[in-house]
C-alpha atoms as one frame of an Amber mdcrd trajectory, in Angstrom:
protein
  -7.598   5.347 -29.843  -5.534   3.223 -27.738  -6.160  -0.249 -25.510  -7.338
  -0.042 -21.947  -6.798  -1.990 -18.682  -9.818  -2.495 -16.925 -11.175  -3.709
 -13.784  -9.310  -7.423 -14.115  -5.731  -6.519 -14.042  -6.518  -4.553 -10.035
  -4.384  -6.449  -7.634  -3.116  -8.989 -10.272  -0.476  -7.358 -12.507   0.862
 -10.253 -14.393   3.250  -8.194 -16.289   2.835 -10.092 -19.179   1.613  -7.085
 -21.392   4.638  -5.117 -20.098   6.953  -8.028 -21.361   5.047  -8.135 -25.116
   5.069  -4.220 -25.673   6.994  -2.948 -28.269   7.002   0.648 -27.801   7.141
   0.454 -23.235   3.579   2.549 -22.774   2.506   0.493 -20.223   2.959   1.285
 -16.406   2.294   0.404 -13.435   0.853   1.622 -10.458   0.870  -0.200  -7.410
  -2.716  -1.946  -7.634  -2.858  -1.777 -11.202  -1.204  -1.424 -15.032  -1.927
   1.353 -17.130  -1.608   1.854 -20.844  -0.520   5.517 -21.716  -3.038   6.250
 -24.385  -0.458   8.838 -26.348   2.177   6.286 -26.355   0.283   3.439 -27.484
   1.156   2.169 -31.469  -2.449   0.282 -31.042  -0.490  -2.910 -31.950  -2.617
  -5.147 -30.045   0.260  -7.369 -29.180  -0.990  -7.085 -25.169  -4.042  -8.353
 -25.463  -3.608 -11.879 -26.170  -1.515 -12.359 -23.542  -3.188 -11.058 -20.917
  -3.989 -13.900 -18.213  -7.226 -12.421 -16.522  -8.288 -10.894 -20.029  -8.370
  -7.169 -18.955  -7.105  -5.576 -22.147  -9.587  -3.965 -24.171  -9.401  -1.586
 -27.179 -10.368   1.489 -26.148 -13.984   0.829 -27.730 -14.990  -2.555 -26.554
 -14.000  -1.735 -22.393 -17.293  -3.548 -21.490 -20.101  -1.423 -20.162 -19.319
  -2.282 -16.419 -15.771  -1.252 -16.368 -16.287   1.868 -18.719 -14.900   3.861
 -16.139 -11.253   2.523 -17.209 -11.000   4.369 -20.305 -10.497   7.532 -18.589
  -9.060   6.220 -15.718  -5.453   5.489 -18.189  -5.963   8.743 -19.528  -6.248
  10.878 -16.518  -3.374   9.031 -14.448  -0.947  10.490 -16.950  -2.398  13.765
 -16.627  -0.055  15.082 -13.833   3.106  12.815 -15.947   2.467  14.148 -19.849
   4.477  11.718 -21.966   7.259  10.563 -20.423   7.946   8.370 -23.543   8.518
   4.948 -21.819   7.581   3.700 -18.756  11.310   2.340 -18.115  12.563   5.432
 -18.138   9.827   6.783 -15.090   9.424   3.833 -12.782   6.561   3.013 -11.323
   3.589   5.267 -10.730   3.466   6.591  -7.512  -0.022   5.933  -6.985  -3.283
   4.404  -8.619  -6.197   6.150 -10.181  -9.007   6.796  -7.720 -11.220   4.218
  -9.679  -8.585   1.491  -8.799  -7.884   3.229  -5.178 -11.555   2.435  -4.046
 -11.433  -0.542  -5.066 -11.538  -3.257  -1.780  -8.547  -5.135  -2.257  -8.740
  -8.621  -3.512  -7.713 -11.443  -0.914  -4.593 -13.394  -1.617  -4.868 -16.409
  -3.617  -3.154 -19.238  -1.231
């Protein structure tokens, strides 16, 4: 089991769970972060700081954004474990889920 980033985090990426993880499994993509289930301690310490409250454990993703819990597994698919997302950079691209998404307008 591992957390999740669901629909909340698309075109917001506070980086705030990126900042709080101890052991770097979170990435990010360029619409969207992504936990890497293998690399995740399931320490929890993202969630509560998570602005838009998109971090989930793996088994309470609500119903409409179930599609997320596969969508952080099968990103890292093509990747393996790279064992820290400092050491890759960012993802080259986003999960089709988050691709298809209609981008959200800019906050002004």
């Amino acid at each position: 089991m591992a957390y999740v980033i669901a629909q909340p985090c698309v075109d917001v990426k506070d980086r705030a769970c990126i900042e709080e993880c101890p052991v770097d499994c979170i990435y990010e993509g360029p619409r969207k972060l992504y936990i890497h289930p293998d690399e995740c301690v399931d320490c929890g310490a993202c969630e509560p700081v998570c602005p838009v409250e998109a971090i989930f454990y793996e088994d309470e993703v609500p119903v409409e954004w179930s599609g997320y819990r596969t969508a952080d597994t099968e990103i890292f698919a093509p990747l393996g474990s790279p064992a820290g997302a400092g050491a890759t950079g960012p993802l080259a691209e986003d999960h089709p889920l988050v691709a298809a998404r209609p981008a959200l307008e800019p906050q002004t």
